[in-house]
C-alpha positions as CSV (number, residue, x, y, z in Angstrom):
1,X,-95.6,-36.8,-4.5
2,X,-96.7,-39.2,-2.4
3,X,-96.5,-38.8,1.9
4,X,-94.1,-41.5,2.0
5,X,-91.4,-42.9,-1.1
6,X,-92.4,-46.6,0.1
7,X,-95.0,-48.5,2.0
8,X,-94.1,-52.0,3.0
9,X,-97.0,-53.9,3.7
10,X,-96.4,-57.0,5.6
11,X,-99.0,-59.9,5.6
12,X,-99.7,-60.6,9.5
13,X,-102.7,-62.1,9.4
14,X,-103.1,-65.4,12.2
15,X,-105.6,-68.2,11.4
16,X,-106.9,-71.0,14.0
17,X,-104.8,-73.9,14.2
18,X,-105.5,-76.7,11.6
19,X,-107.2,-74.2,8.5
20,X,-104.9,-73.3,5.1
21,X,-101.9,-71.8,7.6
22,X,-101.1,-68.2,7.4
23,X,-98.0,-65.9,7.2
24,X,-97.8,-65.2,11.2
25,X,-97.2,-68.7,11.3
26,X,-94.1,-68.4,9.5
27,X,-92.7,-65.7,11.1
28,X,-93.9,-62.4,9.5
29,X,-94.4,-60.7,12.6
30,X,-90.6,-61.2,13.3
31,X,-89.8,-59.8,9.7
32,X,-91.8,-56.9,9.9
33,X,-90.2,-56.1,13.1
34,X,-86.5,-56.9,11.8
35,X,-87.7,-54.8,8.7
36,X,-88.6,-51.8,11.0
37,X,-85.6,-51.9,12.9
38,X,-83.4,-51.8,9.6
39,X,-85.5,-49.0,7.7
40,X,-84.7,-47.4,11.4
41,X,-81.7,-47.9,11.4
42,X,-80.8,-46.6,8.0
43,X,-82.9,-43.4,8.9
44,X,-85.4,-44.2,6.4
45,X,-88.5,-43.9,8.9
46,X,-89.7,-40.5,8.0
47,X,-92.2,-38.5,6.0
48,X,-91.0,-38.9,2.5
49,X,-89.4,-41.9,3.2
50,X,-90.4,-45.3,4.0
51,X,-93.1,-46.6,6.1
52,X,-93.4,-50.5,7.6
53,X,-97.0,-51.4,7.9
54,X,-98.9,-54.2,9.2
55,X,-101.9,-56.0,7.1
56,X,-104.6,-58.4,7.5
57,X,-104.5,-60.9,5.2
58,X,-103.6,-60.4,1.5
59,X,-104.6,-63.9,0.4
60,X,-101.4,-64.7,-0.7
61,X,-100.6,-67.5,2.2
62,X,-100.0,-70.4,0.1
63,X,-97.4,-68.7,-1.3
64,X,-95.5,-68.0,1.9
65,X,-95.1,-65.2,4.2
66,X,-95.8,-62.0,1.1
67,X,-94.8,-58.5,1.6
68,X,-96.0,-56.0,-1.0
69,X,-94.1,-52.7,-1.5
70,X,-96.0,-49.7,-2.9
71,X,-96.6,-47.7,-4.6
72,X,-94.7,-49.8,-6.7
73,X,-96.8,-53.0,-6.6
74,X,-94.0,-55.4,-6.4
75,X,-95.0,-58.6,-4.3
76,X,-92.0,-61.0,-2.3
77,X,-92.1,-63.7,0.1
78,X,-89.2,-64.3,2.0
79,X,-87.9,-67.1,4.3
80,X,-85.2,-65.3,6.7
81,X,-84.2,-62.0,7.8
82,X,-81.6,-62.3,5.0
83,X,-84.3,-62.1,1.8
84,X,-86.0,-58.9,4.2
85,X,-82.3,-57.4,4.2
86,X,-81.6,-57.7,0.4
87,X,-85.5,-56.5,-0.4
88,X,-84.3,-53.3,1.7
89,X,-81.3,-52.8,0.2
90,X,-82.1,-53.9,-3.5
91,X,-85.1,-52.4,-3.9
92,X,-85.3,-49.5,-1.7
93,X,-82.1,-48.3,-1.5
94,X,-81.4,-48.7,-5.0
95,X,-84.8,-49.5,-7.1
96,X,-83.6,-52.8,-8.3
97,X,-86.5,-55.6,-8.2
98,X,-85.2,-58.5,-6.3
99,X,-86.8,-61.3,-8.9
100,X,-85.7,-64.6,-6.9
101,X,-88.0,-63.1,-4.4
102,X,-90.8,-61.9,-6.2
103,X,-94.6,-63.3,-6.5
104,X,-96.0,-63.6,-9.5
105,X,-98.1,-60.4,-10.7
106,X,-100.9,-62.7,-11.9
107,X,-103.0,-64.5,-9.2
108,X,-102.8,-68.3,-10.1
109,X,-105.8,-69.9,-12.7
110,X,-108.8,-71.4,-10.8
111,X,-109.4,-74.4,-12.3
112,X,-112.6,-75.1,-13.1
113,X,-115.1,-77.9,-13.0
């Protein structure tokens, strides 16, 4: 078993102004701290339960703000404290994949040439 049921990994990563953009810049900072304050809340912050982490960039940018959930490699973005609420309660609390949410699994095809 692992130390904790869930790691939520939250993309935080903050480019200069002007480059591709980044997930800071559309508000996951604010999501990771709503989603720590709900997993609190719920009394879900322990050892063997869930854990709300912080991450660099996961390259996923372009795709909006991403939050990966191991160890069950499921990827979301999200646009409000809403989507973080049902990804909590959907998937968390009751292992149910939130699809409408979800990034593909599959990073997209580089064209080439």
């Amino acid at each position: 078993m692992s130390y904790y049921e869930h790691h939520l990994f939250f993309c935080n990563n903050q480019r200069a102004p002007g480059g591709r953009g980044c997930c800071n810049d559309k508000g996951a900072t604010e999501a990771r701290e709503h989603a720590k304050a709900r997993i609190k809340a719920l009394r879900l912050n322990r050892p063997g339960k869930v854990r709300v982490n912080q991450a660099g960039c996961m390259e996923r940018c372009e795709e909006g703000p991403c939050l990966a959930v191991y160890p069950d490699a499921v990827w979301y973005t999200y646009r409000n404290t809403a989507d973080i609420d049902e990804i909590i309660d959907r998937h968390l609390l009751h292992g149910q994949t939130v699809e409408r949410l979800r990034l593909p699994d599959q990073p997209p095809r580089i064209r080439s040439g």
